[in-house]
KOLNUMI-251695 format. One record per atom (N, C-alpha, C, O): z, y, x; residue number from 1; chain; residue in one letter. Coordinates in Angstrom, 3 decimals, padded with zeros to 6 digits. Each point is the difference from the previous one (the first is absolute). Example, Ala and Ser with C-alpha at 12.3 -4.5 7.8 and 13.67 -1.06 7.14 Angstrom:
2
{zz = 007.800	yy = -005.690	xx = 013.190	n = 1	chain = A	res = a}
{zz = 000.000	yy = 001.190	xx = -000.890	n = 1	chain = A	res = a}
{zz = 000.000	yy = 001.200	xx = 000.900	n = 1	chain = A	res = a}
{zz = 000.665	yy = -000.019	xx = 001.036	n = 1	chain = A	res = a}
{zz = -001.385	yy = 001.069	xx = -001.386	n = 2	chain = A	res = s}
{zz = 000.060	yy = 001.190	xx = 000.820	n = 2	chain = A	res = s}
{zz = 000.730	yy = 001.090	xx = -000.770	n = 2	chain = A	res = s}
{zz = 000.169	yy = 001.108	xx = 000.509	n = 2	chain = A	res = s}
This chain:
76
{zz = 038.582	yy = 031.729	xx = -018.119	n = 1	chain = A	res = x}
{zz = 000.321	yy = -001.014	xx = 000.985	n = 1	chain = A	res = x}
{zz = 000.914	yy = -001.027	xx = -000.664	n = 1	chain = A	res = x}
{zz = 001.021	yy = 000.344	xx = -000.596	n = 1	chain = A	res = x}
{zz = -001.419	yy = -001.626	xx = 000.716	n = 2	chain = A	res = x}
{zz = 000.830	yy = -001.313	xx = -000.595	n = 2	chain = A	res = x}
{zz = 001.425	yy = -000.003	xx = 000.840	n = 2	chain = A	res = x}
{zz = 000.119	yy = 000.229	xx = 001.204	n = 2	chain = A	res = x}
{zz = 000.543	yy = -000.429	xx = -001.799	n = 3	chain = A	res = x}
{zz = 001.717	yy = -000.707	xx = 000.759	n = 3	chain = A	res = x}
{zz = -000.261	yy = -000.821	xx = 001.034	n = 3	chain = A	res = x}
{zz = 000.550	yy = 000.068	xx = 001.099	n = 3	chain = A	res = x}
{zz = -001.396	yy = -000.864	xx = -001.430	n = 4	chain = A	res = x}
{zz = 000.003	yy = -000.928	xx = 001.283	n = 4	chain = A	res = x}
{zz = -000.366	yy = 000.352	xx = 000.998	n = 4	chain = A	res = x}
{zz = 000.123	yy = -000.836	xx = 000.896	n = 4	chain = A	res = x}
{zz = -000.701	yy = 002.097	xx = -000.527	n = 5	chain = A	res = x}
{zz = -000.976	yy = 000.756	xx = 001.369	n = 5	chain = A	res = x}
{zz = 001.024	yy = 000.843	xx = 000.188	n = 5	chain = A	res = x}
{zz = 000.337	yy = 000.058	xx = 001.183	n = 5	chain = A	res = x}
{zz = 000.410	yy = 000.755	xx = -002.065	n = 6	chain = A	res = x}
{zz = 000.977	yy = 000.526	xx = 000.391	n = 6	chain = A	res = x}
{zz = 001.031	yy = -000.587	xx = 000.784	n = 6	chain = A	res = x}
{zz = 000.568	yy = 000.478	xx = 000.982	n = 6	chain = A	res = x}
{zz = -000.334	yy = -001.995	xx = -001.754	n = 7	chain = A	res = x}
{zz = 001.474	yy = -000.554	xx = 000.185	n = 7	chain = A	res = x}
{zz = -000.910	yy = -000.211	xx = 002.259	n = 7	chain = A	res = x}
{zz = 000.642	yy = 000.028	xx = 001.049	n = 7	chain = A	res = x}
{zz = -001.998	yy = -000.180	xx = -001.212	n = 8	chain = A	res = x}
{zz = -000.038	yy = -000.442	xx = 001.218	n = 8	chain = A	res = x}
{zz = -000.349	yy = 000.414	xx = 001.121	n = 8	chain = A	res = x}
{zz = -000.095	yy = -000.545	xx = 001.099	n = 8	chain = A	res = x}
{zz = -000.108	yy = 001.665	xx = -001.506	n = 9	chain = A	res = x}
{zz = 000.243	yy = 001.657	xx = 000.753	n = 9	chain = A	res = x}
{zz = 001.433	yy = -000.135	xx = 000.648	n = 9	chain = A	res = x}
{zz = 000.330	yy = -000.223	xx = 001.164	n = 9	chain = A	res = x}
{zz = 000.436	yy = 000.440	xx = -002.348	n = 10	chain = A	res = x}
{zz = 001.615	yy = 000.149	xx = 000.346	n = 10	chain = A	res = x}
{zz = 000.391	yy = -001.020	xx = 001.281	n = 10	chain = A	res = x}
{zz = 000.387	yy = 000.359	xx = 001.112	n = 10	chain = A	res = x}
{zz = -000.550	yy = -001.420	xx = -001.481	n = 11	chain = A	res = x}
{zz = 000.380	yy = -000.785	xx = 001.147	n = 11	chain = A	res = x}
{zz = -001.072	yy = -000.029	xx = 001.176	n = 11	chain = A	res = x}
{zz = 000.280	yy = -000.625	xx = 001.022	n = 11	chain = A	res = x}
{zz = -001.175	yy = 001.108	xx = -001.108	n = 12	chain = A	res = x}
{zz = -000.410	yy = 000.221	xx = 001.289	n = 12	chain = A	res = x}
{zz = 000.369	yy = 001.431	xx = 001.023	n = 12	chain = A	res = x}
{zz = 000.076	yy = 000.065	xx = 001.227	n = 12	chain = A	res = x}
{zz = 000.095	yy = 000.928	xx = -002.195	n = 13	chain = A	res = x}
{zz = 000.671	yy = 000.643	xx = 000.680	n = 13	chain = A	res = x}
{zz = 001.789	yy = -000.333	xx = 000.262	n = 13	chain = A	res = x}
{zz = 000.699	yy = 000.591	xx = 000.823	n = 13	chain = A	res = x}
{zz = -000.487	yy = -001.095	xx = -001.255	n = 14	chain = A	res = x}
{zz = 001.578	yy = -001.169	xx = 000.010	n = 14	chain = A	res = x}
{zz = -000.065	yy = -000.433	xx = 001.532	n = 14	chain = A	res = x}
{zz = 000.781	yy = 000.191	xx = 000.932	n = 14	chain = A	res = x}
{zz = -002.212	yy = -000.955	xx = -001.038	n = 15	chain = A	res = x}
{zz = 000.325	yy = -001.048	xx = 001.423	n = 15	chain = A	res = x}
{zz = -000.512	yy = 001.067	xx = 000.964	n = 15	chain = A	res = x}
{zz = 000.298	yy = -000.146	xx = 001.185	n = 15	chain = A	res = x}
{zz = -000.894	yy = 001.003	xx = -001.477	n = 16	chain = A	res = x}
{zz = -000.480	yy = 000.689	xx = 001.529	n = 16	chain = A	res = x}
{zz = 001.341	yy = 000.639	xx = 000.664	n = 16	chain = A	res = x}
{zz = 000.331	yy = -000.162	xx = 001.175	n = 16	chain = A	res = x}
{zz = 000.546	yy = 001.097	xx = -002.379	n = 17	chain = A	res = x}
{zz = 001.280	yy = 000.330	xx = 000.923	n = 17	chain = A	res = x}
{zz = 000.805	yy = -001.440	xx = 000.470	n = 17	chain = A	res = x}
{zz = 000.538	yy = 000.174	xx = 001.093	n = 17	chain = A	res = x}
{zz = -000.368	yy = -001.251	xx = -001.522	n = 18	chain = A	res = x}
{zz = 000.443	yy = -000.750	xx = 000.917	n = 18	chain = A	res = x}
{zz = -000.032	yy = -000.512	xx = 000.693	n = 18	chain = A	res = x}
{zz = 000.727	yy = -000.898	xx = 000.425	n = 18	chain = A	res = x}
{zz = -001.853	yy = 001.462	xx = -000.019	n = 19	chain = A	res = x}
{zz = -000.609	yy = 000.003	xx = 001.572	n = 19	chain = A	res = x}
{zz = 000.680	yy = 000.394	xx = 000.920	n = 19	chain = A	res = x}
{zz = 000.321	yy = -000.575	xx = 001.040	n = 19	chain = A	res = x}
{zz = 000.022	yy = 002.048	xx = -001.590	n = 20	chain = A	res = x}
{zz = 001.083	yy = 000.808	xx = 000.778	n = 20	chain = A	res = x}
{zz = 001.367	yy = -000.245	xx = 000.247	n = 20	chain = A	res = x}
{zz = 000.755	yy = 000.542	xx = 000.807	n = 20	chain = A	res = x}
{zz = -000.518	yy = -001.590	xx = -001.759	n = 21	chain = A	res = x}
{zz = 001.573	yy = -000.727	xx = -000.141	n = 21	chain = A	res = x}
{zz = -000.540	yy = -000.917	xx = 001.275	n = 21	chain = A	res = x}
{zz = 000.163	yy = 000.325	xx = 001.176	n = 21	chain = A	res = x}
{zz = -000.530	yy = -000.983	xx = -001.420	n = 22	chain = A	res = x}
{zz = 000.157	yy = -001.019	xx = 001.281	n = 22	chain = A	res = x}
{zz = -000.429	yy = 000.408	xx = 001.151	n = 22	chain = A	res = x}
{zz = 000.472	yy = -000.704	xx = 000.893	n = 22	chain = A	res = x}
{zz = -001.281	yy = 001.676	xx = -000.437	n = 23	chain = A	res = x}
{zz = -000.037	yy = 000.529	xx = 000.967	n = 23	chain = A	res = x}
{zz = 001.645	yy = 000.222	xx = 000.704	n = 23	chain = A	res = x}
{zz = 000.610	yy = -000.353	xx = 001.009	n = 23	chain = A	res = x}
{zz = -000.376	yy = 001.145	xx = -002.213	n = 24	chain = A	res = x}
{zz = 001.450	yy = 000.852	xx = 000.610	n = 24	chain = A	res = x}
{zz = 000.955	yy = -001.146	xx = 000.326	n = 24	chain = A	res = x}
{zz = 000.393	yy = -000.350	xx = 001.113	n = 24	chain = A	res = x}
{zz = -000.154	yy = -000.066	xx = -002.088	n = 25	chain = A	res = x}
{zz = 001.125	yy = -001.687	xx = -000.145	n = 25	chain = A	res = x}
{zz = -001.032	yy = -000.530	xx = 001.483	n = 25	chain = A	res = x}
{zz = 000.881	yy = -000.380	xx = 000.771	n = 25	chain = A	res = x}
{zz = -001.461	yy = 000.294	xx = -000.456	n = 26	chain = A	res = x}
{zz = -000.143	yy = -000.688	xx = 001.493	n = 26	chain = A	res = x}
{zz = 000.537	yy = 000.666	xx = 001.265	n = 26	chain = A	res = x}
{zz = 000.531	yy = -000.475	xx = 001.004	n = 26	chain = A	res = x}
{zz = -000.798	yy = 001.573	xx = -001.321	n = 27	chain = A	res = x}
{zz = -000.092	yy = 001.191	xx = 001.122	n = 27	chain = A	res = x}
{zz = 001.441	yy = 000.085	xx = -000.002	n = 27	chain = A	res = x}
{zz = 000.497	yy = 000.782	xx = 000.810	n = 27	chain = A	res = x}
{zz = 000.291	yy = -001.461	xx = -001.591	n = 28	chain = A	res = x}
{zz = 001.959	yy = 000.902	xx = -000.317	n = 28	chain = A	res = x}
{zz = 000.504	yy = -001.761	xx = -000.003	n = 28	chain = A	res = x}
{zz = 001.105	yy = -000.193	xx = -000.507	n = 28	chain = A	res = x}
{zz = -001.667	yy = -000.748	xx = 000.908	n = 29	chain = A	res = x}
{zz = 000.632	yy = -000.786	xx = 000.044	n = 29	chain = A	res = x}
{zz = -000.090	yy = -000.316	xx = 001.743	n = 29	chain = A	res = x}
{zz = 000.936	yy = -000.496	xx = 000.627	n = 29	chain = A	res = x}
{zz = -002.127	yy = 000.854	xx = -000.079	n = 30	chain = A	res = x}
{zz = -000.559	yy = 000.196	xx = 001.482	n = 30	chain = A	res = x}
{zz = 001.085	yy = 000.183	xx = 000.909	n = 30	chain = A	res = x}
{zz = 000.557	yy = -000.671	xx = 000.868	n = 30	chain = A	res = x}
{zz = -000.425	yy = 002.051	xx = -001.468	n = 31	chain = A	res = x}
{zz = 000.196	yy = 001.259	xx = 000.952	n = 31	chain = A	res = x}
{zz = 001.552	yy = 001.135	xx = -000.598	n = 31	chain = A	res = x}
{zz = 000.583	yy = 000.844	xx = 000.680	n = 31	chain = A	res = x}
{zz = -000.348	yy = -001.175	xx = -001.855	n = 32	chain = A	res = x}
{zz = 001.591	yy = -000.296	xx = -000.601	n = 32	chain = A	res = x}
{zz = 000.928	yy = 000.261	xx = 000.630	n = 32	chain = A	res = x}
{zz = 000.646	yy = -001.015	xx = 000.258	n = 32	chain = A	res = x}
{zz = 000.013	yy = 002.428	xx = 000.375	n = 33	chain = A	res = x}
{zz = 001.362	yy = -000.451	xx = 000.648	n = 33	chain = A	res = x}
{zz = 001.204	yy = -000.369	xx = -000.651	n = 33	chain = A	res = x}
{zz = 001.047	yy = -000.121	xx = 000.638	n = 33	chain = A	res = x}
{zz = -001.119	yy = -000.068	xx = -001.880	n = 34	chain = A	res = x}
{zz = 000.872	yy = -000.382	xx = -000.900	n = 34	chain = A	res = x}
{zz = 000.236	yy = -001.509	xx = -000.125	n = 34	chain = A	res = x}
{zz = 001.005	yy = -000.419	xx = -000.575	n = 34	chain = A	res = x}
{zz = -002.039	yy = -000.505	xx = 001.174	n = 35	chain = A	res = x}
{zz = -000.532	yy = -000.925	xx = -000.177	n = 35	chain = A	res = x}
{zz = 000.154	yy = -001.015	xx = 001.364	n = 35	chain = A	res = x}
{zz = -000.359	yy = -001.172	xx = 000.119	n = 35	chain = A	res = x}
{zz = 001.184	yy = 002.278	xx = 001.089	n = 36	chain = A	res = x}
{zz = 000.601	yy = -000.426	xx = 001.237	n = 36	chain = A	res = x}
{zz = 000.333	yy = -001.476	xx = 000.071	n = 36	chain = A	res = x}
{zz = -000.490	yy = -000.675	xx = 000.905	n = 36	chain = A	res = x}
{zz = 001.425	yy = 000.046	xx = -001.952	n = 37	chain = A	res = x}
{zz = 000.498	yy = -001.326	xx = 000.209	n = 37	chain = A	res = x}
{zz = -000.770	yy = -000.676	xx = -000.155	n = 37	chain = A	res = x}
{zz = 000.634	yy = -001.050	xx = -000.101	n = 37	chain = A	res = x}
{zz = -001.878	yy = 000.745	xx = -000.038	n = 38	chain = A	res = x}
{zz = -001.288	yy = -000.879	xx = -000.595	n = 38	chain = A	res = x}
{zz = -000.709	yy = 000.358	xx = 001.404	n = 38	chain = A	res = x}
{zz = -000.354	yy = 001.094	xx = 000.441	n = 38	chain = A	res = x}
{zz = 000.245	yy = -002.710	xx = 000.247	n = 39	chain = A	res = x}
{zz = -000.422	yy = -000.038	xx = 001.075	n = 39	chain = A	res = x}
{zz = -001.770	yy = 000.764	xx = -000.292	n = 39	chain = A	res = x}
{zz = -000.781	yy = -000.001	xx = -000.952	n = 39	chain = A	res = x}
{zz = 000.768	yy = 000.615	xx = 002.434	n = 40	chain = A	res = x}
{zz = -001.750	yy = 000.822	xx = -000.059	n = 40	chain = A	res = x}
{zz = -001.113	yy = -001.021	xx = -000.470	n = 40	chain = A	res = x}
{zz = -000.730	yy = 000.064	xx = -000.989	n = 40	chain = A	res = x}
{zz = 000.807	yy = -000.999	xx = 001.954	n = 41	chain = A	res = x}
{zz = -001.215	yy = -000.843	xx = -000.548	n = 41	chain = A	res = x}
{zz = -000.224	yy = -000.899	xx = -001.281	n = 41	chain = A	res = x}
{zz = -001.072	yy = -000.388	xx = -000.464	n = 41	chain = A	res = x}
{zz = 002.703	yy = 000.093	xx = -000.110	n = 42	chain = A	res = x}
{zz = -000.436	yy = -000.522	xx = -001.354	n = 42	chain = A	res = x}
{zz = -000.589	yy = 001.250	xx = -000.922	n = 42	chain = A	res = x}
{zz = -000.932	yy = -000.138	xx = -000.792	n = 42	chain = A	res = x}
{zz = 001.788	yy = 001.640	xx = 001.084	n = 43	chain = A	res = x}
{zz = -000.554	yy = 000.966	xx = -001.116	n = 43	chain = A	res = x}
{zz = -001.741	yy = 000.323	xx = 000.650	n = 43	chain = A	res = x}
{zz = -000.466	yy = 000.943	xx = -000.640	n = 43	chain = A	res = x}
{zz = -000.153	yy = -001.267	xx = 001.287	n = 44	chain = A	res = x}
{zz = -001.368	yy = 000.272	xx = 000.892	n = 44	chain = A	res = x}
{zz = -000.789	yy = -001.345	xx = -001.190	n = 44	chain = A	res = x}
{zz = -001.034	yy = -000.023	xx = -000.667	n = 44	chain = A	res = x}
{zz = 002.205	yy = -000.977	xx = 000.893	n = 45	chain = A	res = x}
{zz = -001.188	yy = -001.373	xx = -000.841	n = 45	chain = A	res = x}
{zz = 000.296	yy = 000.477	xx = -001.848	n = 45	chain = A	res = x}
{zz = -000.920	yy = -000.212	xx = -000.789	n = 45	chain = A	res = x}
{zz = 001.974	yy = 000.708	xx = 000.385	n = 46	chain = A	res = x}
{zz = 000.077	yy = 000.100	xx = -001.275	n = 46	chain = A	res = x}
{zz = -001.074	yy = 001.651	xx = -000.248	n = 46	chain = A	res = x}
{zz = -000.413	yy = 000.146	xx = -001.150	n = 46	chain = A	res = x}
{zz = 000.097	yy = 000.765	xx = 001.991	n = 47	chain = A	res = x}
{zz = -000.806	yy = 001.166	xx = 000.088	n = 47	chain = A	res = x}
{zz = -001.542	yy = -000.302	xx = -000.086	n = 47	chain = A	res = x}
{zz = -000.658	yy = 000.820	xx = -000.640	n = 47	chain = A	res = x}
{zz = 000.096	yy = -001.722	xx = 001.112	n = 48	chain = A	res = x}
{zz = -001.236	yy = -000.114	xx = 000.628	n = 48	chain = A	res = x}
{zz = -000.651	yy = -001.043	xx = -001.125	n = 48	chain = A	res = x}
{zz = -001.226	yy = -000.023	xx = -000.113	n = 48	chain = A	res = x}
{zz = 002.195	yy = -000.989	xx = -000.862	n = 49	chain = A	res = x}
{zz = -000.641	yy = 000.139	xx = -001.303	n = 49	chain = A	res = x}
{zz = -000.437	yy = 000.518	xx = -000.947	n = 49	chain = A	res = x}
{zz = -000.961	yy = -000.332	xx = -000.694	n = 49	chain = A	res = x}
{zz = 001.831	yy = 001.409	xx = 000.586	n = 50	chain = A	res = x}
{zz = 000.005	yy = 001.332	xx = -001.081	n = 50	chain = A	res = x}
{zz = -001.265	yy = 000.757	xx = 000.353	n = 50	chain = A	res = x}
{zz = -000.793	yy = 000.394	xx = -000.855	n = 50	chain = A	res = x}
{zz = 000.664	yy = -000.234	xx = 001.985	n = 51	chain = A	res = x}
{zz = -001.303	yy = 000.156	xx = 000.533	n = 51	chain = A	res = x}
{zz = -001.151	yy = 000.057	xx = -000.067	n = 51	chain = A	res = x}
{zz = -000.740	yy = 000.974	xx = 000.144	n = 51	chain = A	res = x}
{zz = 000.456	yy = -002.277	xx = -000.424	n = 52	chain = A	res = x}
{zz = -000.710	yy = -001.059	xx = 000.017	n = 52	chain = A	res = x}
{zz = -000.467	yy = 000.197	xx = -001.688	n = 52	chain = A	res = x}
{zz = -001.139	yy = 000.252	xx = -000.394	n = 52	chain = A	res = x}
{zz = 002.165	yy = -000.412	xx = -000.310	n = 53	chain = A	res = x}
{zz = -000.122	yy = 000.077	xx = -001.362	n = 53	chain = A	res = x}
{zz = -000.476	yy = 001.248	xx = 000.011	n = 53	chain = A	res = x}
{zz = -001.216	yy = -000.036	xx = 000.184	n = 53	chain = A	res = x}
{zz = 001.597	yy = 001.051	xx = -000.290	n = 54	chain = A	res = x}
{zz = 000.049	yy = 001.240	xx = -000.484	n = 54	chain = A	res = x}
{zz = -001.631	yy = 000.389	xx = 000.881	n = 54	chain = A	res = x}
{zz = -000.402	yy = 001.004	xx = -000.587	n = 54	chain = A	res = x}
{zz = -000.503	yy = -001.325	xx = 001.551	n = 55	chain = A	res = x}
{zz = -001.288	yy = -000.151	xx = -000.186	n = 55	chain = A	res = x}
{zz = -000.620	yy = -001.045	xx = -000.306	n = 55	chain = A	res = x}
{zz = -001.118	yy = 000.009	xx = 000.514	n = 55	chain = A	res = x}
{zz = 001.343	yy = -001.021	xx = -001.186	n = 56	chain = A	res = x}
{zz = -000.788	yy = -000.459	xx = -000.839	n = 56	chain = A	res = x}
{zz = 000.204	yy = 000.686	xx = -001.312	n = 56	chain = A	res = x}
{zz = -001.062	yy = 000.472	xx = -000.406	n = 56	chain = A	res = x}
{zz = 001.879	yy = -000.302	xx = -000.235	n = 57	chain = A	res = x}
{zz = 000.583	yy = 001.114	xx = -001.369	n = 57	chain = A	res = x}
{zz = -001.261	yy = 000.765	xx = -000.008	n = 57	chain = A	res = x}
{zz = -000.868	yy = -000.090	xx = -000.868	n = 57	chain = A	res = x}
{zz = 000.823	yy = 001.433	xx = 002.708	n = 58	chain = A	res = x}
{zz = -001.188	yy = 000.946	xx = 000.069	n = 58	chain = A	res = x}
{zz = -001.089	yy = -000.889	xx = -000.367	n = 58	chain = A	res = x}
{zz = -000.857	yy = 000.798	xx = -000.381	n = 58	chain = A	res = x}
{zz = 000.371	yy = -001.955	xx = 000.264	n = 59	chain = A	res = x}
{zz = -001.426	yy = -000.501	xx = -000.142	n = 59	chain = A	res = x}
{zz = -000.147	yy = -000.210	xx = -001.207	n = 59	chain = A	res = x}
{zz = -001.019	yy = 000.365	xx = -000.587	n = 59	chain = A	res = x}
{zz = 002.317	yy = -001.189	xx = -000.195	n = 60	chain = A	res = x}
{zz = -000.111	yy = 000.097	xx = -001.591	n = 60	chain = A	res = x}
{zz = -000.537	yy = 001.175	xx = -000.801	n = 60	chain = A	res = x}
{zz = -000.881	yy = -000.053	xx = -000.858	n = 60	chain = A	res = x}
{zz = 001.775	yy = 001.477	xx = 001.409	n = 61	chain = A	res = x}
{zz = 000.653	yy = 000.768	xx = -000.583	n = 61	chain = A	res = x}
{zz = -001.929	yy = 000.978	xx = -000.157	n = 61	chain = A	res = x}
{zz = -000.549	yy = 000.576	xx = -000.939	n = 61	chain = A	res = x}
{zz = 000.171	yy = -000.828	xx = 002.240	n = 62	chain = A	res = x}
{zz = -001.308	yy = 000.526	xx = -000.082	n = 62	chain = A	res = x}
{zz = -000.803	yy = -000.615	xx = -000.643	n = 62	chain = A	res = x}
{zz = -000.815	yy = 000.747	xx = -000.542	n = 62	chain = A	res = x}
{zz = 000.643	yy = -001.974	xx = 000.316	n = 63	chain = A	res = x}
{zz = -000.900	yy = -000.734	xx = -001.019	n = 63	chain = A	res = x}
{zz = 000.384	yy = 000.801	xx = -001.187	n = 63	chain = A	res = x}
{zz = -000.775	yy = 000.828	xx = -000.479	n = 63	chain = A	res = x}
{zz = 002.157	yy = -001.095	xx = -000.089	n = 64	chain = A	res = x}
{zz = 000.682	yy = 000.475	xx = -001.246	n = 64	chain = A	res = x}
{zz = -000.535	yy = 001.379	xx = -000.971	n = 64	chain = A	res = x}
{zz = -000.310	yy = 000.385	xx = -001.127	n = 64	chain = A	res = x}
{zz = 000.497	yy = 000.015	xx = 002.662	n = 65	chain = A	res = x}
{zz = -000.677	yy = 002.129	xx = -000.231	n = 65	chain = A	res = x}
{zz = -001.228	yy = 000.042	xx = -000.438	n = 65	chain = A	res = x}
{zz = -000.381	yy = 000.645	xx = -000.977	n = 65	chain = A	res = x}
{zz = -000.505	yy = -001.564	xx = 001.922	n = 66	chain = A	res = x}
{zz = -001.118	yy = 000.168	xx = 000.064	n = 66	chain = A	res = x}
{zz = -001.100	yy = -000.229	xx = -001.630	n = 66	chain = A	res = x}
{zz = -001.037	yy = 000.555	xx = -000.363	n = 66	chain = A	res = x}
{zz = 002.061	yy = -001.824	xx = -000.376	n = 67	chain = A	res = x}
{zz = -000.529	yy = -000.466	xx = -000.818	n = 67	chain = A	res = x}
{zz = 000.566	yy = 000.413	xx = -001.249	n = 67	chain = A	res = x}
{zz = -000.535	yy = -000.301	xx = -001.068	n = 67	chain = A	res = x}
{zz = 002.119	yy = 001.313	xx = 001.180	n = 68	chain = A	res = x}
{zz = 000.019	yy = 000.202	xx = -001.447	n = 68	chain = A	res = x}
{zz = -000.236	yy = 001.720	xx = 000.024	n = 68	chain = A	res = x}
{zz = 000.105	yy = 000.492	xx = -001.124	n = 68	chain = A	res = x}
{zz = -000.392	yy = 000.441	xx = 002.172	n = 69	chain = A	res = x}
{zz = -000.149	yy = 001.004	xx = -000.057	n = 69	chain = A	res = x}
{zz = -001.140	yy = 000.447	xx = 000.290	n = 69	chain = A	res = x}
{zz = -000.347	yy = 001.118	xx = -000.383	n = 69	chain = A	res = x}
{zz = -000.261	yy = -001.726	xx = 000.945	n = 70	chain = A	res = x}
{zz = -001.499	yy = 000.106	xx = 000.535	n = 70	chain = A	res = x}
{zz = -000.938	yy = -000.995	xx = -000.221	n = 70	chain = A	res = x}
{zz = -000.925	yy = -000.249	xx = 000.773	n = 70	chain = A	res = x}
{zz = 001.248	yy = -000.578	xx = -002.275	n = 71	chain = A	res = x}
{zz = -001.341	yy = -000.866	xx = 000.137	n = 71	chain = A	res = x}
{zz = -001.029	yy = 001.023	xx = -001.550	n = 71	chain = A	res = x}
{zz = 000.543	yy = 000.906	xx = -000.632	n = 71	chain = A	res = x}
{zz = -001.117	yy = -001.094	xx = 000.527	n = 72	chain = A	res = x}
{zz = -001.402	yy = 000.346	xx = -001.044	n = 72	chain = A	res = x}
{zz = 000.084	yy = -000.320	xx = -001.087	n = 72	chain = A	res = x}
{zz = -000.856	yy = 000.490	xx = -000.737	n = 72	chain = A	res = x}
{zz = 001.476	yy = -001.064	xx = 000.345	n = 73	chain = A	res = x}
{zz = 000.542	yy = -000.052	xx = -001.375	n = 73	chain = A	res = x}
{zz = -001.115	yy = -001.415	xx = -000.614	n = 73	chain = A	res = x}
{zz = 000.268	yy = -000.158	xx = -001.191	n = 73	chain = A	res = x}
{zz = -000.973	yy = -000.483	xx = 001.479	n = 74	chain = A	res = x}
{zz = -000.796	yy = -001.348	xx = 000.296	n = 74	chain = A	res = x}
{zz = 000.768	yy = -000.705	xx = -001.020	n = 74	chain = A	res = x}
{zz = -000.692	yy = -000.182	xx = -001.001	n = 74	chain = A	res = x}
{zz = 001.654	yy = -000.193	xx = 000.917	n = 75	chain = A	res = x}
{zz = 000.717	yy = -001.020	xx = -001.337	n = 75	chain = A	res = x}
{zz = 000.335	yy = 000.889	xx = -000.479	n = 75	chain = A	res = x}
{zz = 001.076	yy = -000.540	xx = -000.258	n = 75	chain = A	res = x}
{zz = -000.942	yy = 001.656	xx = -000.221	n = 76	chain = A	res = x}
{zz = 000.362	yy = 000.995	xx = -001.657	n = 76	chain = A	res = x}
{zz = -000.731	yy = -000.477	xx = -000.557	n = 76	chain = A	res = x}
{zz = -000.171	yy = 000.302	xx = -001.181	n = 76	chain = A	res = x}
């Protein structure tokens, strides 16, 4: 296997867990009781981007998979 399929492996499994980062970082900026002094609805508008991002990420992240772990090997 070349470095470069490796190197792009790595970061695809890279971006799929940070999927899980921004999930969470939304969900703990939401719903946070630590996070009390930060009026609800600005932390609701700063939550619901992360969101937002973090499934489009899932749509990348599945292209990503799809094509460096599961394609046929067609350009070797």
């Amino acid at each position: 296997m070349d470095s470069r399929k490796l190197y792009d492996r790595f970061f695809t499994i890279f971006g799929t867990m940070m999927i899980f980062f921004y999930f969470f970082l939304a969900y703990f900026v939401m719903f946070s009781p630590s996070l009390d002094h930060i009026d609800k609805p600005l932390r609701i508008m700063m939550g619901i981007p992360m969101i937002a991002y973090g499934l489009y990420r899932i749509t990348v992240s599945y292209r990503k998979i799809k094509e460096n772990f599961f394609d046929d090997g067609k350009d070797e």
